[in-house]
N, C-alpha and C positions, 0 to 999 in steps of 0.2 A: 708033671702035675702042677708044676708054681708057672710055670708058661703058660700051661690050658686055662688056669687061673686070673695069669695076668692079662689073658685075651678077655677072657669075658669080664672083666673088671673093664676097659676100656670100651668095649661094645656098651655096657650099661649106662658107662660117664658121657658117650656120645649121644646117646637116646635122652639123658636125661638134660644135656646140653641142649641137643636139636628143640625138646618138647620149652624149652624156656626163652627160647630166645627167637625172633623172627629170620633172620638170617642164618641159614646151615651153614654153621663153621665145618661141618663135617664134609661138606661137598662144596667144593668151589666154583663148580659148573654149576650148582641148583641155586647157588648165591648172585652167581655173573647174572643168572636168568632173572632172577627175582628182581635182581638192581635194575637190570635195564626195562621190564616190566613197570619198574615203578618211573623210571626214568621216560617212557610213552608218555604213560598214564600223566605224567606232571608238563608233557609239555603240551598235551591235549588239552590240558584244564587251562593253561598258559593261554593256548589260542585260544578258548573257547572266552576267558578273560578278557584277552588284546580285544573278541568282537565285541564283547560285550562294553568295552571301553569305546571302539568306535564307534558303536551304536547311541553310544549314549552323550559322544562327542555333537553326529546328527543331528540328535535332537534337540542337545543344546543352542546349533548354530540354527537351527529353523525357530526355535521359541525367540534367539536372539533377533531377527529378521524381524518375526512377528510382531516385537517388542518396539523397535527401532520403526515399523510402521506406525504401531498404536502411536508413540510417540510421535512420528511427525503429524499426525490426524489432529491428535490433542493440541499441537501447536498453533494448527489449521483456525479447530476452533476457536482458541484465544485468540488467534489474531483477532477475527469476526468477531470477536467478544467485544474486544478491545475498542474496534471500531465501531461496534456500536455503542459502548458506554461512551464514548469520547463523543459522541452525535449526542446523549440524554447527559452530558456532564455540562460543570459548568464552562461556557464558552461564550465563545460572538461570533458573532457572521458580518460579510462585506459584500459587495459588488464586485467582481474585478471587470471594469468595461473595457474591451477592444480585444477580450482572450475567449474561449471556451472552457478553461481549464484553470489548477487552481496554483498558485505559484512556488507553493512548498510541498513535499512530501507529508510533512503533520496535517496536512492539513487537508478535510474532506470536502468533497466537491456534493452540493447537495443538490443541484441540477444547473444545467448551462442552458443555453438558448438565445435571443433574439431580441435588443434592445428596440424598445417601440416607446409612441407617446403620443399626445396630440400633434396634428398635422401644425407647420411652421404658420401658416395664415389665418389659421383660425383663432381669435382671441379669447373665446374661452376653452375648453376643457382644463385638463392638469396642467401644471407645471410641474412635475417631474419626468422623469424617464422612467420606465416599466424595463424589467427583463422578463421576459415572458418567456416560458420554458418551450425547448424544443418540443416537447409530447404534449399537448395540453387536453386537458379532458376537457372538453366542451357542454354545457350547460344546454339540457336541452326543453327544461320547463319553460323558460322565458325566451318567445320567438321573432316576436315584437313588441316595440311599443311605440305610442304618438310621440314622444319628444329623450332621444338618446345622445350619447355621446361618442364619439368613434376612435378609437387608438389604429394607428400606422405605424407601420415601420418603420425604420430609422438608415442616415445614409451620412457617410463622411463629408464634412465638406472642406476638402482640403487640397482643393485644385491651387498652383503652385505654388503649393507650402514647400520648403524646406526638406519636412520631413514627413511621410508618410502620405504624399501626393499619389503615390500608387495606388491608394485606398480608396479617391475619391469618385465618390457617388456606389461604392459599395456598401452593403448591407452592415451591421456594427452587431459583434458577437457580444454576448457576455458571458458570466459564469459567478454565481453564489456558491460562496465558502463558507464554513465553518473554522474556527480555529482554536484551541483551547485556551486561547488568551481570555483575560478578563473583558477586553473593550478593546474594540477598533476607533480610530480616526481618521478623516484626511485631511490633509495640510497641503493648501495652497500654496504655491511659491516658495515650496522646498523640495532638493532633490534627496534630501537625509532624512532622515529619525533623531527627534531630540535625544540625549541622554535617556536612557531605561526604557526607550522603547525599540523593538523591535521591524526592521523593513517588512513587509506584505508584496508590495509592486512599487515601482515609479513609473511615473505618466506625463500627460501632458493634461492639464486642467481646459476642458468643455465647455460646450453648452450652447445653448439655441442664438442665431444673430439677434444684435440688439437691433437691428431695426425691423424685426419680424413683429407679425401681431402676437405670438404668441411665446411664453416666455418658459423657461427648462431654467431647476436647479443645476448648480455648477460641479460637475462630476469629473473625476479621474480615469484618463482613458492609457490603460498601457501604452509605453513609450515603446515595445514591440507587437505593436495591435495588427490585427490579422482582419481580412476580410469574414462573413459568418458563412457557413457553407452553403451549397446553393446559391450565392451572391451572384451576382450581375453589376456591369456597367450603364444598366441603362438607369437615366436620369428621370425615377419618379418622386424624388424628395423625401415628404413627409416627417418627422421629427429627425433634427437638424442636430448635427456634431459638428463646432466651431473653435478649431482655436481662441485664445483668449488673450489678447495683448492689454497692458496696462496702460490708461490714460494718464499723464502725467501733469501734477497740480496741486489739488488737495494731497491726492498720491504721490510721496515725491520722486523725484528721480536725480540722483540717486537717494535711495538704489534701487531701486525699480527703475525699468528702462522699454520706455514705449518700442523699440525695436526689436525687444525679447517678447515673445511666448510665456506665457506662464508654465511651470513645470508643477507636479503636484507627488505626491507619497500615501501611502495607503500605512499608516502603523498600527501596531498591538502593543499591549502591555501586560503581562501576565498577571 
């Protein structure tokens, strides 16, 4: 009786163990099941985790791509911003005669082209040099008229000079600069920049023969001057690029020295 007793006292305590707790301590085979049931079930939420973690790895490294463009476009555009406020900012512009191009990187080329002027025999039109742009849009209202003026080309004249005899009776390039300095200048018979100003170019100092009828301000011609493209050797003249040696007298010597060239500088000043 106390054994039939004490069976079902322990059938009861197990039932009532099993109904309270998630794990059957009563069966250790239904427990093993359940564990590794759960132990599936958690490494499936694991992967399904890990993809959702790569997934979203993905799409981090593609928005970053994305981002890493916008940015460099955005950079694009300031430059071009940049270049053109530095064009509507305050600045100065120069000549640089015997180049196409402009001698610093700050500095914007606002078109290049084809130094011309009046022809050397003729005593009137201009006295200066024109750079006349490679593209030119041509005026087509006015076709004639009875009494004009004509600009020519332009040609070295530096047959056995020293230096830049190669050039001679070729064409003379130019190019207009911008620079963000406050003022340019040129200075005759320097190969420097005073204190606080800045180089541009050095050159050799120009300009039309004095025994010509027709007379050219005195301009600075790169000391590495180039033929203009399209040039030729053949000898049609027309506005004249002349070394400039010093007369010695009123000018003295020294130090100036009638056997020297003049040299010349192009400076800025911010």
């Amino acid at each position: 009786m106390n054994m039939a007793f004490i069976s079902l006292m322990l059938m009861v305590l197990c039932l009532v163990v099993v109904s309270e707790t998630t794990e059957p301590l009563c069966s250790p085979f239904n427990y093993e099941e359940k564990l590794l049931e759960k132990m599936v079930r958690n490494e499936f939420k694991m992967e399904q985790a890990l993809k959702r973690i790569d997934d979203f790895e993905g799409l981090l490294l593609r928005q970053n791509r994305t981002i890493q463009g916008t940015i460099g476009t955005l950079k694009e555009i300031e430059a071009r911003l940049d270049s053109k406020l530095s064009m509507t900012s305050n600045g100065a512009s120069y000549i640089r005669w015997g180049r196409s191009s402009c001698p610093h990187s700050n500095n914007s080329l606002v078109y290049n082209g084809i130094a011309a002027g009046t022809h050397y025999s003729i005593s009137g039109g201009a006295a200066d040099y024109q750079c006349l742009p490679a593209e030119p849009e041509l005026e087509t209202v006015v076709t004639r008229a009875d009494y004009i003026s004509n600009i020519v080309g332009s040609e070295y004249q530096t047959h056995g000079a020293t230096a830049l005899s190669s050039l001679a009776d070729h064409e003379v390039p130019c190019a207009v600069c911008f620079t963000n300095a406050t003022t340019t200048i040129m200075i005759p018979a320097k190969k420097t920049c005073y204190s606080g100003w800045k180089l541009e170019y050095r050159g050799f100092l120009m300009t039309e023969r004095d025994t010509h009828a027709n007379n050219k301000q005195y301009v600075c011609v790169d000391k590495d001057a180039e033929a203009a493209q399209r040039s030729n050797v053949v000898n049609t003249d027309g506005a004249l690029f002349h070394f400039v040696f010093p007369t010695c007298g009123k000018l003295k010597c020294p130090p100036y020295n009638s056997a020297s060239a003049l040299a010349c500088v192009v400076c800025s000043k911010m």
